[in-house]
Steps between C-alpha positions, in 0.01 A plus 500: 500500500310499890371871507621470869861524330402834391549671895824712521409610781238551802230655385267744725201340692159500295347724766758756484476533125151498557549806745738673249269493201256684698711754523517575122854423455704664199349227269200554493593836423759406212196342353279759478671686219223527175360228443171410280167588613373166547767388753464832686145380561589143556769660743261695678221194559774296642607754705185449714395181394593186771625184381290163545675219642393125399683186666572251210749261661646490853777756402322648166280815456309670245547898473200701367512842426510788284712323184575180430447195768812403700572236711792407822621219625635530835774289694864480631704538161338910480127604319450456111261727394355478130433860360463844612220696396560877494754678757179653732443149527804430656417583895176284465704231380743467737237589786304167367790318494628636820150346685590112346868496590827629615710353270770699312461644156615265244427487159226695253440306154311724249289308264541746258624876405109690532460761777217360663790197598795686532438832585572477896848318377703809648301468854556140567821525376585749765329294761741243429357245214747359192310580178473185271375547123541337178774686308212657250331656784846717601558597164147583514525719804791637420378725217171682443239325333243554272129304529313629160205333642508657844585856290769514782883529526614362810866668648776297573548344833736566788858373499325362857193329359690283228519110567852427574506105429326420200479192272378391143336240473441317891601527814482223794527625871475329829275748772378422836459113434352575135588443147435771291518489111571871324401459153523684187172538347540564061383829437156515627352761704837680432810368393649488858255271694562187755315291671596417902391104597505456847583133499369375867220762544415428189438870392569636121480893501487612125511852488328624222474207291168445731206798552260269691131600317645716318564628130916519559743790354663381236862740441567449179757842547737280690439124317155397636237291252200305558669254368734484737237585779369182433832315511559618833204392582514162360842442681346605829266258476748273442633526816206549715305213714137524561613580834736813429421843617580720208610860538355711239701869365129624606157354651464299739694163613466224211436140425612276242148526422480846518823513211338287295185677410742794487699366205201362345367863514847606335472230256149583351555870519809435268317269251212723495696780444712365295262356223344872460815623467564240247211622264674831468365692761673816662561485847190778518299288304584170723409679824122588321427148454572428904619135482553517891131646566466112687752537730471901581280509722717303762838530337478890409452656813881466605748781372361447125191472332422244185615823298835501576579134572377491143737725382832368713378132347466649142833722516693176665391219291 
């Protein structure tokens, strides 16, 4: 199904839902109901934080903010935007956006139910953007959710912020004279991740799957595993050329290079971990020994440290 199909009607100019969002519309205010303390801070950075904007293709760009990496492709059939970081974001984003084209709002694919992707849903769905998902990642949304490992319950979305097309296992859409690939990722990261394969720019954005240099979050609340971690990133590398930009969840743009030592870094930390764990050791015990003390002192100084990449790996093997 085109995602151009998706217009009922004529949406509102980019600049003038750029002008509205400064405003702080209702919204953002609907949002801003209790929430956990670490969004209220991510809220706050990206409230004053500007977005970076890196040309990939002639109608693709790379996002960079507060929260996950994004990306747009611009052209006739409306903008695509992938993810939507937190809802102070939102007037950054569509300010960036607003400086690379004119096009009408379109579609916005979430890569996955987290906050740090989907929390500025609400905002770009006001400014005039279809919300795609995988079905998980609405059921997700739709009710609060628990992350043991964050020690966080995250609320429920909007009615306004839920994907309203989803699919289960792949989607194929035809956007400004590119092919784009939706996939289903097995429960990885989380159990609602997907993959978006730009066909002729020959750009993969993975969502979380990929934390370019790195130690990755692993939920294991909502289905992820290291395991599956390094599935996903086996079947990314799959699909990648030596010559495909790679859009990580978080760090910088990637290589097929860059992937690879990333899943070998998964890989060892697993086997490591795992044999320890096989001996009979606790997960306190496991993280004593420090089987990632190689690899920390690049690969730890990301959200996590060897500590508790030890203990997701442990908990999810």
């Amino acid at each position: 199904m085109p995602i151009e199909s998706l217009n009922r009607r004529n949406f509102l100019r980019l600049g003038a839902a750029a002008s509205a969002a400064a405003m702080a519309p209702r919204w953002m205010y609907a949002q801003a109901a209790a929430v956990p303390a670490m969004v209220a801070q991510a809220r706050t950075a990206a409230a004053t934080t500007p977005i970076k904007t890196t040309k990939l293709f002639d109608n693709l760009y790379l996002l960079q903010g507060v929260g996950g990496n994004m990306a747009v492709q611009t052209g006739p059939d409306g903008l695509l935007i992938i993810d939507s970081s937190y809802i102070t974001a939102v007037p950054h984003i569509l300010e960036a956006i607003a400086a690379v084209s004119k096009d009408r709002p379109d579609a916005l694919i979430n890569t996955h139910w987290h906050f740090d992707h989907t929390d500025g849903n609400a905002g770009l769905h006001a400014a005039g953007f279809q919300i795609i998902a995988h079905q998980k990642t609405r059921e997700r949304l739709s009710v609060p959710q628990t992350v043991a490992a964050l020690h966080t319950t995250f609320p429920a979305a909007p009615a306004e912020a839920l994907p309203v097309l989803t699919f289960d296992g792949s989607m194929h859409a035809w956007h400004n004279s590119d092919s784009l690939d939706l996939v289903h990722f097995e429960p990885a990261h989380t159990d609602t991740d997907i993959y978006i394969h730009f066909n002729n720019a020959d750009v993969l954005h993975l969502g979380d799957i990929f934390f370019n240099g790195v130690y990755p979050f692993i939920d294991e609340s909502t289905g992820g595993s290291i395991g599956g971690m390094i599935r996903g990133a086996q079947t990314a590398l799959s699909l990648a050329g030596e010559k495909t930009k790679i859009i990580p969840g978080h760090g910088p743009l990637g290589s097929k290079a860059d992937l690879a030592r990333y899943h070998d870094v998964l890989a060892s930390a697993r086997d490591k971990i795992a044999a320890i764990k096989a001996s009979g050791a606790t997960e306190q015990e496991t993280i004593a020994k420090k089987p990632l003390a190689e690899t920390d002192p690049t690969w730890g100084k990301g959200f996590f440290n060897g500590d508790v990449f030890t203990g997701l790996v442990y908990r999810t093997l």
